[in-house]
VMD Tcl script that draws the C-alpha trace (Angstrom):
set ca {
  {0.00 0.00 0.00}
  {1.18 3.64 -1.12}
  {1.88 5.38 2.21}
  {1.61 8.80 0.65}
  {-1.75 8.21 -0.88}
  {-2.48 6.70 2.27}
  {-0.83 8.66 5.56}
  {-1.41 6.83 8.40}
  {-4.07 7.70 11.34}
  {-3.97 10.51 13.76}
  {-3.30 7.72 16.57}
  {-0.61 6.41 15.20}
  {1.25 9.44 15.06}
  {4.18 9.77 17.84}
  {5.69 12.81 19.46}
  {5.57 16.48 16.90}
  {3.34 14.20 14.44}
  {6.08 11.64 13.12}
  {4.67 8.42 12.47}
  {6.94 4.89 13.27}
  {9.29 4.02 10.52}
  {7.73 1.29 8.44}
  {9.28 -1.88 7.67}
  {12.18 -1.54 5.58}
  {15.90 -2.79 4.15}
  {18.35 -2.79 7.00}
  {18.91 0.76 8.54}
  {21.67 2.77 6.74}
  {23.79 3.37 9.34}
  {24.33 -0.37 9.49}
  {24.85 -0.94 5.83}
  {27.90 2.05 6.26}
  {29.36 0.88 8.96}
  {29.78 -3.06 7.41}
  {30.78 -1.09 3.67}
  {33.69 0.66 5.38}
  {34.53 -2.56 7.39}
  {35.12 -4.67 4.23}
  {36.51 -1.19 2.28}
  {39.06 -0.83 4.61}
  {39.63 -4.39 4.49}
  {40.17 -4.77 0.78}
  {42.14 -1.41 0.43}
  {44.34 -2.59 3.30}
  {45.09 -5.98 2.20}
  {45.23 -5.48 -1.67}
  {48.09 -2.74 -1.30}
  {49.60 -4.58 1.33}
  {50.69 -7.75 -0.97}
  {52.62 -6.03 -3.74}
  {55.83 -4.59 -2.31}
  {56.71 -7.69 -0.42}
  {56.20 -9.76 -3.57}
  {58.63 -7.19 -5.75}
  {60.92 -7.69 -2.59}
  {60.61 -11.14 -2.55}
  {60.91 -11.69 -6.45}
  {63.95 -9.51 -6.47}
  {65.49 -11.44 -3.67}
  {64.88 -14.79 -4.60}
  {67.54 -15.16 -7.29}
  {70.00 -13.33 -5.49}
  {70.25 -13.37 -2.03}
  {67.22 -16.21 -1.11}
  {67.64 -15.64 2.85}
  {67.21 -12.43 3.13}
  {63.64 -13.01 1.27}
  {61.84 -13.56 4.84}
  {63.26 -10.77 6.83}
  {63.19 -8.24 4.13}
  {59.38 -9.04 2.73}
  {57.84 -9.30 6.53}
  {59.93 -5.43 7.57}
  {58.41 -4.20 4.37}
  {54.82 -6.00 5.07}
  {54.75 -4.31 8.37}
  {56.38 -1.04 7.17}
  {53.66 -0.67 4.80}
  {51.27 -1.62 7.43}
  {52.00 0.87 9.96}
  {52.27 3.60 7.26}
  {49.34 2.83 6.11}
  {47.33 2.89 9.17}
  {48.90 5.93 10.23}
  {48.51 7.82 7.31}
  {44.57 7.33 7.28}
  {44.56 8.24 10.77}
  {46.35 11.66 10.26}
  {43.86 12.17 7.31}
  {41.18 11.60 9.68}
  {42.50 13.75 12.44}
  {42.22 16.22 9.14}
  {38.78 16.05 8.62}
  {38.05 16.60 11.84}
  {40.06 19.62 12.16}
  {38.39 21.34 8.84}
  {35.02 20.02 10.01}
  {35.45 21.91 13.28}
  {36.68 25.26 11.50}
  {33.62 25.13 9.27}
  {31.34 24.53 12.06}
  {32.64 27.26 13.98}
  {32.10 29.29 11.12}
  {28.59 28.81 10.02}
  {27.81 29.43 14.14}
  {28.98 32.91 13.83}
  {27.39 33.84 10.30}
  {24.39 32.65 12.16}
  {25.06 35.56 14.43}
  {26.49 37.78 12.34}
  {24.84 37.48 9.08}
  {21.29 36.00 10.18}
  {19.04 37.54 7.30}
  {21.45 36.09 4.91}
  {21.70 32.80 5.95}
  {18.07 32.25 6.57}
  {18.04 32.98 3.06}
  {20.16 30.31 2.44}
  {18.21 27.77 4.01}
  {14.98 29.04 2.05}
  {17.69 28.43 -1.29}
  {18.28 25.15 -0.56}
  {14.54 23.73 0.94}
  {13.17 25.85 -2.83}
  {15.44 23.80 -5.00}
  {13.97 20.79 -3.58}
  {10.10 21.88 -4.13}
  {9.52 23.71 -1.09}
  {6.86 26.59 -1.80}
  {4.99 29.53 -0.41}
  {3.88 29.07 3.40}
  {5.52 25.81 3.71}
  {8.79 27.10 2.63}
  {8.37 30.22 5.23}
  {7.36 27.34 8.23}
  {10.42 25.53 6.86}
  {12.78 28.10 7.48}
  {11.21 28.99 11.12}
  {11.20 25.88 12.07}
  {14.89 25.22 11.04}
  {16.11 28.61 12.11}
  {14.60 28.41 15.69}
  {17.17 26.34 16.96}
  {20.77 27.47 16.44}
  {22.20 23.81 16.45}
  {19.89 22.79 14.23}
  {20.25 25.43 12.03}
  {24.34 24.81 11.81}
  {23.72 20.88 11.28}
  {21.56 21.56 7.98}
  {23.85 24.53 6.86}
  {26.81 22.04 7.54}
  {25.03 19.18 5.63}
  {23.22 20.40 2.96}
  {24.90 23.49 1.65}
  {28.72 22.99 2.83}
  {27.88 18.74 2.02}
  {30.21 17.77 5.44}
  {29.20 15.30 7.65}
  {30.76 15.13 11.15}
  {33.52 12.80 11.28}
  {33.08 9.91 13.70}
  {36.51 9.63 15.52}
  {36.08 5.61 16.75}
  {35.36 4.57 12.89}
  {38.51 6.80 11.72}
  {40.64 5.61 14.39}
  {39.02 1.75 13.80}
  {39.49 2.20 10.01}
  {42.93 3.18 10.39}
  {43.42 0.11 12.71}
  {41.70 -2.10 10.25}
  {43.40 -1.21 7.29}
  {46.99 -1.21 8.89}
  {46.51 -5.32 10.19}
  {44.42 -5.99 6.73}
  {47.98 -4.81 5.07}
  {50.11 -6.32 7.30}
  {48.62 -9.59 7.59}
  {47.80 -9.24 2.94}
  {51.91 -8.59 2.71}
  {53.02 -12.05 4.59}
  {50.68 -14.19 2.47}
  {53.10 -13.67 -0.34}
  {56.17 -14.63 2.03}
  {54.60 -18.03 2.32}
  {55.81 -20.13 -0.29}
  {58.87 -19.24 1.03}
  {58.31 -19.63 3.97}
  {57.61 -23.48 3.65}
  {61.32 -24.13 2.29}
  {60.37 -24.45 -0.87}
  {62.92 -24.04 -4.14}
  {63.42 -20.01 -4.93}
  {62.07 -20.96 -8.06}
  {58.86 -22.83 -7.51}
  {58.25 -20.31 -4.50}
  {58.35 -17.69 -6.57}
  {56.02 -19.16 -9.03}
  {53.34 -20.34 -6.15}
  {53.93 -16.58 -4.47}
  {52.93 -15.00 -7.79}
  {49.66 -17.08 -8.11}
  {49.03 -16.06 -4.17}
  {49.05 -12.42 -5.53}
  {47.06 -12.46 -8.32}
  {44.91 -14.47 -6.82}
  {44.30 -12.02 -3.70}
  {44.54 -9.00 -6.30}
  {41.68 -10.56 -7.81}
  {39.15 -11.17 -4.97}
  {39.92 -8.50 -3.28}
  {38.97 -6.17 -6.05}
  {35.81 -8.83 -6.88}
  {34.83 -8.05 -3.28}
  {35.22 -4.31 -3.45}
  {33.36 -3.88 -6.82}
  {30.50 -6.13 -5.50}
  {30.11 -3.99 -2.28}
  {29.90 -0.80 -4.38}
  {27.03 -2.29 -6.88}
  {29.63 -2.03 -9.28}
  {30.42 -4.96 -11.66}
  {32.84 -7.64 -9.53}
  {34.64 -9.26 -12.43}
  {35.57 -5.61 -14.21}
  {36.65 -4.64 -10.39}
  {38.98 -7.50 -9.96}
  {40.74 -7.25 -13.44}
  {41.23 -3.08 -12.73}
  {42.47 -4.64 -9.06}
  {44.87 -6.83 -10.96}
  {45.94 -4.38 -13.67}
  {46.68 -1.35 -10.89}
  {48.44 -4.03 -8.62}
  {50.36 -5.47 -11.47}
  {51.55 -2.03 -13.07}
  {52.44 -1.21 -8.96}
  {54.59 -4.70 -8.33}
  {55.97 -4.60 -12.12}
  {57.34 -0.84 -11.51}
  {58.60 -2.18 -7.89}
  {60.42 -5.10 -9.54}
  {62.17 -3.36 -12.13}
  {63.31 -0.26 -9.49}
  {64.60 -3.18 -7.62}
  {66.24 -5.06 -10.46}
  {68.22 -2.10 -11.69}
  {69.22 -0.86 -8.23}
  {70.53 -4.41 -7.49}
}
mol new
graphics top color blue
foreach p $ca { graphics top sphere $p radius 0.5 }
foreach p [lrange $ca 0 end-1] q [lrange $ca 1 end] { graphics top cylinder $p $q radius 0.2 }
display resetview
């Protein structure tokens, strides 16, 4: 049934005359927070495997023992950068989030007519006429915090930073590329010949180059198979251009 050809009852309206949510997909906020999970997941791991291959492809034919030592410092080098790096972008946000905040509080004070205005811009581009457009802009402009949060959303398009997912999807990627850069240390790990661990470590790569990016595409409704073969080609141009760097510096 059509709810907006058919609004529910008077009694089944709650407090300032919004009705329950009606059955539904999963609430967003959920859906987010799992799509940044596996995002930071993916991003973490797939970028984490290729320099530790090109190290461990370079070493292998020339000095085999150092192939361990020298792939796991530069899985967890690239792990901890990694990490770290999101987290001072983070820290980033936050900061220019704040600055803008502060500054839509005092043009609320200092420029009131004129952002009031604003708000009546941005509710009329979306259909918002005549007295409802005036109650609109009351309503919004009676409450100073309220007023900032839709000036901050819908005309500067900023969302407040969460700190715990930054910090958690800083975390997340950093292990996720840690943990993605040993996998190709395994073949040699085992003991097997440079030759035939070099060969199984490649297939380990492309093979993780290729989920990962099937996994990434498929969480952004994009197509998973064209996703994994970018994955591959972008990982592949990355470890190819680390191999030869290595090769002529050797």
């Amino acid at each position: 049934m059509d709810s907006a050809a058919h609004p529910p009852k008077p009694d089944a309206l709650n407090r300032d005359g919004l009705w329950p949510m009606p059955p539904g997909p999963p609430h967003e906020e959920s859906h987010i927070a799992a799509h940044e999970v596996v995002r930071d997941v993916v991003d973490g791991a797939a970028g984490g495997m290729i320099v530790p291959f090109a190290i461990a492809a370079v070493l292998s034919g020339v000095a085999a023992p150092a192939v361990l030592p020298g792939g796991a410092a530069a899985a967890v080098a690239g792990g901890i950068a990694l990490g770290l790096g999101r987290y001072v972008a983070a820290r980033g946000e936050t900061a220019h989030y704040a600055l803008e905040r502060r500054r839509e509080e005092e043009e609320t004070v200092e420029y009131a007519d004129r952002e009031r205005w604003e708000v009546a811009a941005i509710l009329h581009r979306y259909g918002v006429r005549g007295d409802a457009l005036r109650l609109a802009v009351d309503s919004i402009c009676s409450d100073t915090k309220r007023w900032v949060d839709f000036m901050m959303r819908f005309e500067l398009d900023l969302k407040e930073p969460e700190p715990i997912r930054a910090a958690r999807g800083a975390a997340v990627a950093g292990l996720a590329s840690t943990a993605a850069g040993l996998v190709p240390l395994l073949p040699f790990a085992m003991g097997s010949p440079p030759g035939a661990a070099l060969t199984t470590s490649a297939l380990l790569t492309v093979a993780g180059l290729l989920g990962f990016g099937w996994l990434k595409a498929r969480g952004e409704g994009q197509a998973p198979l064209a996703g994994a073969l970018n994955r591959l080609l972008i990982g592949g141009i990355a470890a190819g251009a680390a191999l030869l760097a290595g090769m002529a510096a050797g």
